[in-house]
C-alpha positions as CSV (number, residue, x, y, z in Angstrom):
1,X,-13.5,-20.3,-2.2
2,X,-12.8,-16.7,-1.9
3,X,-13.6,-16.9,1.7
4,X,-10.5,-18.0,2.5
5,X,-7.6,-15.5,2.2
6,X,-4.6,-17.2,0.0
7,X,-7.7,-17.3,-2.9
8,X,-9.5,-14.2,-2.3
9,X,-6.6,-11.5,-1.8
10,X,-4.9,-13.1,-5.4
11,X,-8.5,-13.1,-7.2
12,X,-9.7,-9.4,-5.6
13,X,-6.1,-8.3,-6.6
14,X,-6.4,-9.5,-10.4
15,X,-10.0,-8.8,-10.7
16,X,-8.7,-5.0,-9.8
17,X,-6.2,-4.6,-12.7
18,X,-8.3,-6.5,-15.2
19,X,-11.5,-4.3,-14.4
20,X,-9.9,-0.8,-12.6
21,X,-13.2,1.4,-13.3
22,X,-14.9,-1.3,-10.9
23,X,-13.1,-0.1,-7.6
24,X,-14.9,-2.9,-5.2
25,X,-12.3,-5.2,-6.6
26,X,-9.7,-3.2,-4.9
27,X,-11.7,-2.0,-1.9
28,X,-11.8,-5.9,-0.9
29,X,-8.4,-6.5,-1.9
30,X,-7.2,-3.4,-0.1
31,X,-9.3,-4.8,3.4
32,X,-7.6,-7.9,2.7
33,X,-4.1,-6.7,3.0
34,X,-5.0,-4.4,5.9
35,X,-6.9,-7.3,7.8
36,X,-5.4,-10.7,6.6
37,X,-2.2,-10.8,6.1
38,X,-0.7,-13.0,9.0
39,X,-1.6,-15.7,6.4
40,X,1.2,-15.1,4.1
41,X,5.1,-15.6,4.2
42,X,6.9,-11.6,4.0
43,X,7.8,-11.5,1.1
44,X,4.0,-12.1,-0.3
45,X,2.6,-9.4,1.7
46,X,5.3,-7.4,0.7
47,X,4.6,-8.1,-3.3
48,X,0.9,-7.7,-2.3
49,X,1.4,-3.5,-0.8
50,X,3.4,-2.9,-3.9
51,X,0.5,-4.4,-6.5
52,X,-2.3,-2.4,-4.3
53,X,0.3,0.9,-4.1
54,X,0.4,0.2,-8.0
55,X,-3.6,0.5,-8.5
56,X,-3.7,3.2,-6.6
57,X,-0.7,5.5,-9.2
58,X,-2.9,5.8,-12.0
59,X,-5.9,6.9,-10.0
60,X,-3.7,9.5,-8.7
61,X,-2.7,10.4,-11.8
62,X,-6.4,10.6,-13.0
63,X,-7.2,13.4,-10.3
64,X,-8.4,11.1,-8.0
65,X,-6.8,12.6,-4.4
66,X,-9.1,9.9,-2.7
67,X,-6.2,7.7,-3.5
68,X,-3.8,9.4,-2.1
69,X,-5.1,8.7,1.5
70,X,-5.2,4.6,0.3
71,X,-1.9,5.0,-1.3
72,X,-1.1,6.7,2.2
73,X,-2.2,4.1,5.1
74,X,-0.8,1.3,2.4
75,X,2.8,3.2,2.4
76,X,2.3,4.4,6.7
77,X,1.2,0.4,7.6
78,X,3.7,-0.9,5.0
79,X,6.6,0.6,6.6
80,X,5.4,0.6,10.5
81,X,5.2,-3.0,10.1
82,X,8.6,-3.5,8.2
83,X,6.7,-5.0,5.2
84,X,7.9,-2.4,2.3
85,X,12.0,-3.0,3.6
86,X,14.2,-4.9,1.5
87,X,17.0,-6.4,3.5
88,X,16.4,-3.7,6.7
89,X,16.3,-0.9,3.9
90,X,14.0,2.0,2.6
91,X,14.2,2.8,-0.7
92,X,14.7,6.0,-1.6
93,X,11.9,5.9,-3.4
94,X,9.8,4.0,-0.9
95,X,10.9,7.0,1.0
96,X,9.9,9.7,-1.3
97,X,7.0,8.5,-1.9
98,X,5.3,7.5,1.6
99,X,6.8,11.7,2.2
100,X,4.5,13.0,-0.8
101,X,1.7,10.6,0.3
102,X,2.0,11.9,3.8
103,X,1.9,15.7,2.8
104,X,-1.0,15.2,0.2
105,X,-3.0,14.2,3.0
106,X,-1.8,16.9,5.2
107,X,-0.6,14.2,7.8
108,X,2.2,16.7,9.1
109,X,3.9,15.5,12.0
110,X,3.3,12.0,11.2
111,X,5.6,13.1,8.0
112,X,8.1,15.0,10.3
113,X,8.6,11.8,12.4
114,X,9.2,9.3,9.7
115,X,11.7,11.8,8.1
116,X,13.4,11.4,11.3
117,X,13.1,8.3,11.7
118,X,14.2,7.1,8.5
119,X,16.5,9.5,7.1
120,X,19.4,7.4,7.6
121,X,18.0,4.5,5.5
C-alpha cells in the first residue's frame, strides 16, 4: 500500500509527528512531497509543505541547523512553484520566514532575488 503516493505521503507524514526522534519518517515524507506531488489537487500539496515546514520548527528550535536547509528547499520549492500562495498572495509570514531560512543557509542572492521579487506581495 504505501507504494502508492495518496497512502504513503499521509502515513510517512503521521508516522513523523507521532514518532519525531525517528527522522526516516520524515526523510520519506519530505522525498515524497519533493518527488510526488503531481498526484494531489493544490490545495493538498499545499497543506502537505506546511505539515513538513511544521516538523522541521521544533528541530530548529532544538539546535538542529540541519533543518534549516529542509525547512529551506520546502519554503524555496514551495513558493517557486506557487504552492505556499493563498489566493496569488505571500504571507508575510510565509515571507519572513522563507528570508530567515534563506540567510541561515547563507543562500544570499537567492534571498536578494526573492526580496525582490516578492516584496510587493
Amino acid at each position: 500500500m504505501l507504494s502508492e503516493p495518496a497512502i504513503a505521503v499521509y502515513y510517512y507524514a503521521y508516522k513523523a509527528f507521532t514518532n519525531p526522534s525517528e527522522e526516516s519518517y520524515f526523510e520519506r515524507l519530505e522525498y515524497l512531497i519533493h518527488n510526488e506531488m503531481e498526484h494531489f489537487q493544490h490545495s493538498e500539496v499545499r497543506t502537505l509543505y506546511l505539515a513538513a515546514l511544521n516538523y522541521c520548527v521544533p528541530k530548529i528550535n532544538q539546535g538542529r541547523q540541519d533543518f534549516y536547509r529542509k525547512a529551506f528547499e520546502l519554503y524555496k520549492k514551495g513558493v517557486e512553484s506557487g504552492i505556499l500562495m493563498e489566493n496569488g498572495v505571500l504571507s508575510r509570514y510565509t515571507f519572513l520566514n522563507t528570508v530567515s531560512s534563506a540567510l541561515k543557509t547563507l543562500e544570499f542572492s537567492w534571498a536578494e532575488q526573492f526580496i525582490k521579487d516578492f516584496s510587493n506581495f
